[in-house]
C-alpha positions as a printed Julia matrix, in Angstrom:
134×3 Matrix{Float64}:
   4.17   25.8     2.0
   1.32   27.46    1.65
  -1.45   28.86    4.36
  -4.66   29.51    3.85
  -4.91   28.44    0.17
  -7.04   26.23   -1.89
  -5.43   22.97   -2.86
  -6.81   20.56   -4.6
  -6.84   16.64   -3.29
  -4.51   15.13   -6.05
  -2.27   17.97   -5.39
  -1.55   17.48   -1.83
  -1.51   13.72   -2.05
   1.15   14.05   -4.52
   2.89   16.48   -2.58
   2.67   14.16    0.83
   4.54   11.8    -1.34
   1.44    9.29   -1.15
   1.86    8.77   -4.49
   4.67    9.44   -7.52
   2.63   11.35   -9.63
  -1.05   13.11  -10.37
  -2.24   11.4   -12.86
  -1.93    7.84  -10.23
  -2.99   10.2    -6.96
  -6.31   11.29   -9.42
  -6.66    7.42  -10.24
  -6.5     6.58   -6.61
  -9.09    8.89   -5.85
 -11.44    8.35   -8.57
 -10.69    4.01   -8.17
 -12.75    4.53   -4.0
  -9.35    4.34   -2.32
  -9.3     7.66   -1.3
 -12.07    8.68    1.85
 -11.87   12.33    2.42
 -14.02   12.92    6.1
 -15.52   10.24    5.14
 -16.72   10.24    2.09
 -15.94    9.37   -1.7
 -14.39   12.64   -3.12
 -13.39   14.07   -6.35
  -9.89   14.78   -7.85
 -10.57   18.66   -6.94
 -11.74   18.44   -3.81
 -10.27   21.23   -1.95
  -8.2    20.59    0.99
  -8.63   21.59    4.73
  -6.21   21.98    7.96
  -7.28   19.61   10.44
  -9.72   17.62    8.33
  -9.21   13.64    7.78
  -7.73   11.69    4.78
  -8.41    8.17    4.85
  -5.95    6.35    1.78
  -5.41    2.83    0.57
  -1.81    1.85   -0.73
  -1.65   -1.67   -1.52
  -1.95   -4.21    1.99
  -1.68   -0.68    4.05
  -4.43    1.61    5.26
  -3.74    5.02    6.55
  -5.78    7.38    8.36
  -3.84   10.68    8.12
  -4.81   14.83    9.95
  -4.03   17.54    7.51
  -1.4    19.35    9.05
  -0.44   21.92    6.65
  -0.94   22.61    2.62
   1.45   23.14   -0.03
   0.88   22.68   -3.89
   4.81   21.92   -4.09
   6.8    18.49   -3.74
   9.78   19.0    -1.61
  11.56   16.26    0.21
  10.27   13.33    1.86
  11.29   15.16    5.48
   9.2    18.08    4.64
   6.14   16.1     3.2
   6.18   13.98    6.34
   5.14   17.77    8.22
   2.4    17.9     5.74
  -0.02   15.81    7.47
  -0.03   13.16   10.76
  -0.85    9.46   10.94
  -3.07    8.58   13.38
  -2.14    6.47   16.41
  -5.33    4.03   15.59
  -3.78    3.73   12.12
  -0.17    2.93   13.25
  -1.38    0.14   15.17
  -3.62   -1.16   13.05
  -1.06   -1.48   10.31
   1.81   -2.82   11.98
  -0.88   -5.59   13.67
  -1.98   -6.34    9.53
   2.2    -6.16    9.15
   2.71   -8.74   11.82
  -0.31  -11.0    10.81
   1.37  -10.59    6.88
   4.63  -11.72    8.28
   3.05  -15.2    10.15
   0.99  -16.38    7.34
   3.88  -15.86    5.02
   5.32  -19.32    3.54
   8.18  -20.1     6.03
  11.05  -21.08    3.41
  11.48  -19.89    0.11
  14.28  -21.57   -0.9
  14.78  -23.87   -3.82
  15.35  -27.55   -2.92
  18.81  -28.47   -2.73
  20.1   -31.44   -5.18
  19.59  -34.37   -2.95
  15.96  -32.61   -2.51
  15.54  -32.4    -5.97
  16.74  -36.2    -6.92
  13.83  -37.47   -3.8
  11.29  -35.46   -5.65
  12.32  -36.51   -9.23
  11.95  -40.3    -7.86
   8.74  -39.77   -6.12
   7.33  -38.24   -9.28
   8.72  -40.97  -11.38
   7.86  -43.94   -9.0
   3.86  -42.71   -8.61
   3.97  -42.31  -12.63
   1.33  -44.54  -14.6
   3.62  -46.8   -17.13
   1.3   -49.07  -19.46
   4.22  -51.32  -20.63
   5.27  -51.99  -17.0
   2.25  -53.91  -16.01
   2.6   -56.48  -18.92
C-alpha cells in the first residue's frame, strides 16, 4: 500500500481488481464507463483518498469511496480494503439483480421427446402442401 502517493486511475482500478488488466481498465475509462467525481476522466488521472469512483461492469453499476492507494495487485481480500461501495449502490444493484432475475425466461430446458413429436406435428400439420389440395 501506498500513502500519500500519486496513482494513476488505470492503476488503482486494476489493483481494486475492477478489472484483469490495464490495457481493459484504460479502455474502460477512455469507452465513458468510468465517472471520476463526476466527470469523464483520463487514463492518468491521479487518484485521491476519499474522492468518488463511479464504474460500469456489464448489467452492474458501482459507486465506490477511495479508501486507500496502492500501485500493486495483491489479493482479492486486500483490494476489497482499497476502496468502499456505497450503501445507495448496494441497493441499487441488488434491486437491478432482482428485477434481472423476474424478467428472466422461466424454463430453459429443451423439450422433452413427447414435446418434441407435438411440435414436429404442429409444424407439419400448418405446412402449405400443393399436391394435397388436388
Amino acid at each position: 500500500m501506498i500513502e500519500n502517493d500519486k496513482i494513476r486511475l488505470d492503476k488503482w482500478l486494476w489493483a481494486c481488481r475492477f478489472y484483469k488488466t490495464r490495457a481493459i481498465a484504460k479502455a474502460a475509462i477512455e469507452g465513458g464507463k468510468i465517472h471520476y467525481m463526476g466527470q469523464k476522466p483520463k487514463p492518468g488521472k491521479i487518484v485521491c483518498i476519499g474522492d468518488t469512483v463511479k464504474l460500469r461492469q456489464g448489467f452492474d453499476e458501482k459507486i465506490v469511496i477511495v479508501k486507500k492507494l496502492s500501485d500493486k495487485r495483491a489479493s482479492a481480500t486486500i483490494a476489497q480494503t482499497l476502496y468502499e461501495e456505497t450503501l445507495e449502490s448496494v441497493e441499487k444493484r441488488e434491486q437491478v439483480a432482482q428485477m434481472r432475475k423476474m424478467s428472466a425466461p422461466v424454463s430453459t430446458a429443451k423439450p422433452d421427446k413427447k414435446q418434441r413429436r407435438l411440435i414436429h406435428q404442429f409444424k407439419n400439420k400448418n405446412h402449405y402442401n400443393p399436391d394435397a389440395e388436388t
